[in-house]
C-alpha positions as CSV (number, residue, x, y, z in Angstrom):
1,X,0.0,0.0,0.0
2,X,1.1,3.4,-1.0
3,X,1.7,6.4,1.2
4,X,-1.1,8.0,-0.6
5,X,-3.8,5.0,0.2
6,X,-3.2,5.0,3.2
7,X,-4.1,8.6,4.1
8,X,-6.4,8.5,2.3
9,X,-8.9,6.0,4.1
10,X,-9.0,3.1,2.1
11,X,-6.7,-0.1,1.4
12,X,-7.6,-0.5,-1.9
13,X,-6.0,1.3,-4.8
14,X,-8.9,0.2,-7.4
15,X,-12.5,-0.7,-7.2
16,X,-12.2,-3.6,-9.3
17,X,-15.1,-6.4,-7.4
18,X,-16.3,-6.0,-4.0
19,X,-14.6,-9.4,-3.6
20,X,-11.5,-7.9,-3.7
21,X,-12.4,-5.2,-0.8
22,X,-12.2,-5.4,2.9
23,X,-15.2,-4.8,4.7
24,X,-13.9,-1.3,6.1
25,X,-13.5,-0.3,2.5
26,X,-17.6,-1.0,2.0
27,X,-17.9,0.8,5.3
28,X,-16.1,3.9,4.9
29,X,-17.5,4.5,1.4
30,X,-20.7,4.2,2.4
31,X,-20.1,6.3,4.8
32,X,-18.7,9.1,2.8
33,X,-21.6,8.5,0.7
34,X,-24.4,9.4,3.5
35,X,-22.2,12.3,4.5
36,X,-22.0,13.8,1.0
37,X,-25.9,13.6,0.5
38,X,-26.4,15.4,3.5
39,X,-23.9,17.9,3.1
40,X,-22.7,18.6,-0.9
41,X,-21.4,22.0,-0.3
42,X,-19.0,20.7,2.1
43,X,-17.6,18.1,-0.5
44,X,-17.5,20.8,-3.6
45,X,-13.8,20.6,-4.0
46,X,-13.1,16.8,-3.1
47,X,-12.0,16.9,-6.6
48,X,-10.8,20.0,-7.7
49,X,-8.3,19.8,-10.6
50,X,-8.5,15.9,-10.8
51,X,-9.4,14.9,-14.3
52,X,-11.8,11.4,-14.6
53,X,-11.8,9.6,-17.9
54,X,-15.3,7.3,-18.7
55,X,-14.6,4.5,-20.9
56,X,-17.9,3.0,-21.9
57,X,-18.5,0.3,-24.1
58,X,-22.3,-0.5,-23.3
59,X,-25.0,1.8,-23.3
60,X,-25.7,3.9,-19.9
61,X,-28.1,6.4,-18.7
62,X,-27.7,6.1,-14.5
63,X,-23.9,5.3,-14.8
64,X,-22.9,7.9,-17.1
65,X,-25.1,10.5,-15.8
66,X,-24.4,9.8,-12.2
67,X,-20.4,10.2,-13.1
68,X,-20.5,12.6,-15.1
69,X,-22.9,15.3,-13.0
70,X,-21.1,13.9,-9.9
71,X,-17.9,14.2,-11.1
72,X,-18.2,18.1,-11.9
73,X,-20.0,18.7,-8.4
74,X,-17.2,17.4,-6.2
75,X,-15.3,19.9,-8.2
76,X,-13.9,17.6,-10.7
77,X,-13.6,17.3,-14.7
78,X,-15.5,14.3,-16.4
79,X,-14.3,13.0,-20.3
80,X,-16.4,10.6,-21.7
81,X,-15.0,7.9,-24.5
82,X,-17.5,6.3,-26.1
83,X,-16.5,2.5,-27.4
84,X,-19.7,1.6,-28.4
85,X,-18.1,0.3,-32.2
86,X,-15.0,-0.7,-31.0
87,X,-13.8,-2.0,-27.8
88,X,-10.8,-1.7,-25.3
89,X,-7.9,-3.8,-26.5
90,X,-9.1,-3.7,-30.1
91,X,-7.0,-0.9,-31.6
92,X,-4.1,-1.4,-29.0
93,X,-3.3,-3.4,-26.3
94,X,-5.2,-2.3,-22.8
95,X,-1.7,-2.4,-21.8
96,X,-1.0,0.3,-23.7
97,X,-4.2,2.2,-23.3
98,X,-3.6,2.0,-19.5
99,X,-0.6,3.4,-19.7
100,X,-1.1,6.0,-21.6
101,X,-4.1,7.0,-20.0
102,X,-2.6,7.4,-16.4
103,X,-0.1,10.0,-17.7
104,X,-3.3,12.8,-18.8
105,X,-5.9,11.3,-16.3
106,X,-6.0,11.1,-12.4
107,X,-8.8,8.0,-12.6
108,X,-10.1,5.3,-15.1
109,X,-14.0,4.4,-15.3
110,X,-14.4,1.7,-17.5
111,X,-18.3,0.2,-18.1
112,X,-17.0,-3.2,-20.4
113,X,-18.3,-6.7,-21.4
114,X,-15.3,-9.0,-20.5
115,X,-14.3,-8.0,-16.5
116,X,-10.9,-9.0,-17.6
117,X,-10.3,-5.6,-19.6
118,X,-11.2,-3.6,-16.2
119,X,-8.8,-6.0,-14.9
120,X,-6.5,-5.5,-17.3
121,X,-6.5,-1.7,-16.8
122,X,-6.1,-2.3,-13.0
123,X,-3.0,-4.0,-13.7
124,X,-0.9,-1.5,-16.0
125,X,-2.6,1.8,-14.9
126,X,-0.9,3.5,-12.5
127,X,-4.2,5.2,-11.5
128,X,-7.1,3.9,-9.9
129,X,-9.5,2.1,-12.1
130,X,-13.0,1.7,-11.1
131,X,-15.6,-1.2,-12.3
132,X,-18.7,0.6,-13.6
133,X,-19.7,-2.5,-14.8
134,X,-18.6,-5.9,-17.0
135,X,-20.1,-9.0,-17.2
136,X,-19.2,-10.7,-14.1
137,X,-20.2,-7.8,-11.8
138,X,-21.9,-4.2,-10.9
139,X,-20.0,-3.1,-7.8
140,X,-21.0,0.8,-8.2
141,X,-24.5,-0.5,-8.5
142,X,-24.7,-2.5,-4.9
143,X,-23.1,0.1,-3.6
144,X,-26.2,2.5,-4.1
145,X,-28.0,-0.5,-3.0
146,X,-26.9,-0.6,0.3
147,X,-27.1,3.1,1.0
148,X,-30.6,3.0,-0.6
149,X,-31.5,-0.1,2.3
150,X,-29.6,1.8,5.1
151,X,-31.9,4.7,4.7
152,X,-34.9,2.5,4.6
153,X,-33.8,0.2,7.2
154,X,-31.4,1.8,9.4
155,X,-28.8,-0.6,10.4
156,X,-28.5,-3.6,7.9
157,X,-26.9,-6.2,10.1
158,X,-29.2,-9.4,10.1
159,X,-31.8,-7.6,7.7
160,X,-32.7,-10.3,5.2
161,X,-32.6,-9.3,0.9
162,X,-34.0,-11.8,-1.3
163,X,-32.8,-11.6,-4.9
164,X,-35.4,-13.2,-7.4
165,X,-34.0,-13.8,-11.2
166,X,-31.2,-14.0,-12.8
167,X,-27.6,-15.1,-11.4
168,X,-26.3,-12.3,-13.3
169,X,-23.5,-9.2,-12.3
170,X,-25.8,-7.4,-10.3
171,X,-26.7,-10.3,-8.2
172,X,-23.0,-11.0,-7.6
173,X,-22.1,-8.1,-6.7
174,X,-25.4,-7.7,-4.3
175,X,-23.7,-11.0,-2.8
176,X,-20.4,-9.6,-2.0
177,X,-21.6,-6.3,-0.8
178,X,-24.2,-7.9,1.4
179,X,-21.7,-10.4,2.7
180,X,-19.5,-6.9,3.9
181,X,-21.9,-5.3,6.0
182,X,-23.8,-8.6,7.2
183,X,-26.8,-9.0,5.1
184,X,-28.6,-12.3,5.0
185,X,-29.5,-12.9,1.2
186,X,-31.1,-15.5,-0.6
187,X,-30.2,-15.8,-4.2
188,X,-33.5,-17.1,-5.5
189,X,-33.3,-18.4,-9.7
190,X,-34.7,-21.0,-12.2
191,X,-32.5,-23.7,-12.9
192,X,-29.7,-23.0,-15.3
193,X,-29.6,-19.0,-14.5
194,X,-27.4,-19.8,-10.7
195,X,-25.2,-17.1,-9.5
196,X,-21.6,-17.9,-10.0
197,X,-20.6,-20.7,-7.6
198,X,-17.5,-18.9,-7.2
199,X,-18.5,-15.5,-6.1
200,X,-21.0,-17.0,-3.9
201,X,-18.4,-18.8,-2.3
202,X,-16.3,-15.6,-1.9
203,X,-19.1,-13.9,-0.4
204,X,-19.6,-17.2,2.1
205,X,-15.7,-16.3,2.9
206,X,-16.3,-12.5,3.8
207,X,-19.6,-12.8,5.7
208,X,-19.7,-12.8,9.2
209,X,-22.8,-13.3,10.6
210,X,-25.3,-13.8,7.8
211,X,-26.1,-16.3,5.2
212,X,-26.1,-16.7,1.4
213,X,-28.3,-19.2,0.7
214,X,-29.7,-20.3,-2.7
215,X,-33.0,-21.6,-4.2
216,X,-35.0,-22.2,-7.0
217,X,-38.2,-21.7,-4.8
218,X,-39.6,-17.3,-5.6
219,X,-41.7,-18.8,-2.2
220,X,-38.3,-18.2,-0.7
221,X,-38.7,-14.4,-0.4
222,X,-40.8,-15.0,2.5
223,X,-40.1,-12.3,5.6
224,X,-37.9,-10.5,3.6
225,X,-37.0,-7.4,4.4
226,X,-36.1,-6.3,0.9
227,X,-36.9,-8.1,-2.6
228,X,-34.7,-7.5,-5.5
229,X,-34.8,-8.2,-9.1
230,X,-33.0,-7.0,-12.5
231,X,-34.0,-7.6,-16.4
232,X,-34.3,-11.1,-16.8
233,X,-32.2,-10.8,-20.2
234,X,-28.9,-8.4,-19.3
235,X,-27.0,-6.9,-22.2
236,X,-25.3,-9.2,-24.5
237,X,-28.4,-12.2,-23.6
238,X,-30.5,-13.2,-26.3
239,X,-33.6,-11.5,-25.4
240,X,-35.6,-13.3,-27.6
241,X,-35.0,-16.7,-26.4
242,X,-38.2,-18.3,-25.4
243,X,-36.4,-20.9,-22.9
244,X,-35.4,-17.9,-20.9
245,X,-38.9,-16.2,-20.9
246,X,-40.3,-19.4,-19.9
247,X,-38.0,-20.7,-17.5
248,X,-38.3,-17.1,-15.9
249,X,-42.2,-16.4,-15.4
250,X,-43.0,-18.3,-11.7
251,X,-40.2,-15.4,-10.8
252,X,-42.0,-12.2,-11.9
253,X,-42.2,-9.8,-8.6
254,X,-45.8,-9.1,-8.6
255,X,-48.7,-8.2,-5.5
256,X,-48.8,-12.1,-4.4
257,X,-44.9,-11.9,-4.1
258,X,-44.4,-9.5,-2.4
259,X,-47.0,-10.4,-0.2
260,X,-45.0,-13.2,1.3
261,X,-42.3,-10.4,2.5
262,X,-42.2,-8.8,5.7
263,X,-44.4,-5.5,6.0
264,X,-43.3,-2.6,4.3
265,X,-40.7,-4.7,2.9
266,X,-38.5,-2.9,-0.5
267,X,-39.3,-3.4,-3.5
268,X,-35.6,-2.9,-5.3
269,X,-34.4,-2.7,-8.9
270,X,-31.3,-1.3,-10.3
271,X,-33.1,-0.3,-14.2
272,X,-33.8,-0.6,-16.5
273,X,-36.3,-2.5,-16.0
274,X,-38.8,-3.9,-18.2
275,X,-42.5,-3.3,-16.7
276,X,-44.7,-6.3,-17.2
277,X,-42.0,-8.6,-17.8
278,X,-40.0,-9.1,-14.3
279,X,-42.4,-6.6,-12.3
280,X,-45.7,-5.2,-12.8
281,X,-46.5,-1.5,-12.7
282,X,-48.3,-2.1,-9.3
283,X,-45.0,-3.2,-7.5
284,X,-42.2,-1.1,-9.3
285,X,-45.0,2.0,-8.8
286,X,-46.4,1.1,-5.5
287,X,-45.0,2.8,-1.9
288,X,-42.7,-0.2,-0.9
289,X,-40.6,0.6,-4.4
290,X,-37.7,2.5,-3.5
291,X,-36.1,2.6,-7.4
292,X,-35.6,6.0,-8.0
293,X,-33.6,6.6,-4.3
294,X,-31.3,3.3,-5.7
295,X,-30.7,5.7,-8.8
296,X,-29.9,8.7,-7.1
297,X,-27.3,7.4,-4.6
298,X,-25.6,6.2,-7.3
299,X,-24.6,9.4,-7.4
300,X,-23.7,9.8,-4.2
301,X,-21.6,6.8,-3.5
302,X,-19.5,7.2,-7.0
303,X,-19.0,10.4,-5.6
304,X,-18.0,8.7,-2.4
305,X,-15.5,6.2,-3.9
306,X,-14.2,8.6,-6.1
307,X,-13.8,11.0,-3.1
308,X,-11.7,8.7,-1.5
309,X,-9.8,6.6,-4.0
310,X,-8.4,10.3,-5.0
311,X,-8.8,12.5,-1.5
312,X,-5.7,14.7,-0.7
């Protein structure tokens, strides 16, 4: 650990998978995150003079935006690449890219398919890289999620989340970030569409106190205090596919679902979401939805991380 890190309140130099932080990483964040909400003015120059490159290679509305206007409120100066038609490694090596890149820019945002190019720009850049999404995880994303469910719930410790759909990125990085700050959660999918049996494990290895548990049973949400689900086709899936429509439909989050939670319990969603599909207007519109406060603190605890991973 550099000089630098360590004065600055965090042991990790990127923000590559919440698997790879420590528990008083997710904590100190988060942290930041609730105090910059409350008090922006105070945190107007947290990044004053530091340029922030966003390399995106899928499309973004809450990512981008959420950067970029953060970015520029902490004092900062966003540049957005788009690699839309052609991606990172294609024209050069991300070797290369990386290292050029950390000699004009003070941080690297990459949104990619393959998590091994974010990986790959951890490894040669000599600035922090952050994870604004690949394939195998959304770590930006559970982070607004448990800020969203701390301001909901107050303290998360023993709360229960029950994810219902897809074993996709968002539900390993839920797994991970939930497994930090002692979140029971039940990872809840049709057969065929499990969570990685890796990350899950990793989770297992980091939680103290709380369970990961898995089913194929949507009857598993039961006395959950929050219930989560994402598009049952992520980018890059074939959203056509019939299989998956089929094999998907028991899980839609609906009135009876939701039902079987505790009172009051969340209704969560990190969007886009697809109404009619995965969750009817009732739910996603109804007072237990708490979609649009998940949006906004993503905001808040980018401008957290960032914040941190390049504080004075």
């Amino acid at each position: 650990m550099t000089t630098e890190t360590a004065t600055r309140g965090l042991a990790m130099e990127n923000f590559v998978s919440l698997g790879e932080c420590s528990s008083q990483d997710v904590r100190t964040i988060l942290d930041r995150a609730h105090e910059i909400k409350r008090d922006a003015e105070g945190h107007r120059d947290d990044l004053a003079g530091r340029s922030v490159i966003l390399l995106f290679e899928k499309p973004s509305l809450r990512t981008r935006v959420a950067f970029e206007v953060g970015i520029q409120r902490l004092g900062g100066h966003a540049l957005f690449y788009d690699h839309s038609a052609q991606r990172i490694g294609e024209r050069e090596s991300v070797k290369d890219y990386a290292k050029n890149l950390d000699r004009w820019v003070d941080a690297i945002v990459a949104r990619t398919f393959s998590h091994g190019t974010i990986v790959g720009l951890a490894r040669h850049a000599a600035v922090p890289v952050v994870n604004a999404l690949s394939k195998d995880e959304h770590p930006c994303q559970a982070l607004a999620d448990l800020m969203t469910m701390e301001e909901h719930l107050g303290s998360l410790s023993g709360r229960t989340l029950a994810y219902v759909g897809d074993g996709n990125n968002v539900c390993h990085a839920l797994a991970l970030g939930c497994a930090h700050l002692g979140v029971n959660l039940r990872v809840i999918t049709p057969g065929g569409y499990e969570a990685d049996d890796a990350v899950l494990d990793r989770a297992r290895e980091i939680a103290s106190g709380c369970d990961i548990e898995t089913s194929t049973d949507p009857a598993d949400a039961g006395g959950a205090d929050a219930v989560y689900t994402d598009v049952w086709s992520s980018m890059g899936d074939d959203e056509s596919s019939e299989d998956r429509r089929s094999a998907f439909e028991a899980y839609q989050i609906n009135a009876g679902l939701m039902a079987r939670a505790k009172p009051g319990a969340l209704f969560m969603h990190c969007l886009p979401a697809k109404r009619g599909v995965e969750v009817t207007d009732e739910v996603i519109d109804g007072a237990s939805s708490v979609v649009y406060d998940q949006a906004e603190n993503r905001m808040h605890t980018q401008n957290a991380l960032l914040s941190l991973l390049l504080g004075r």
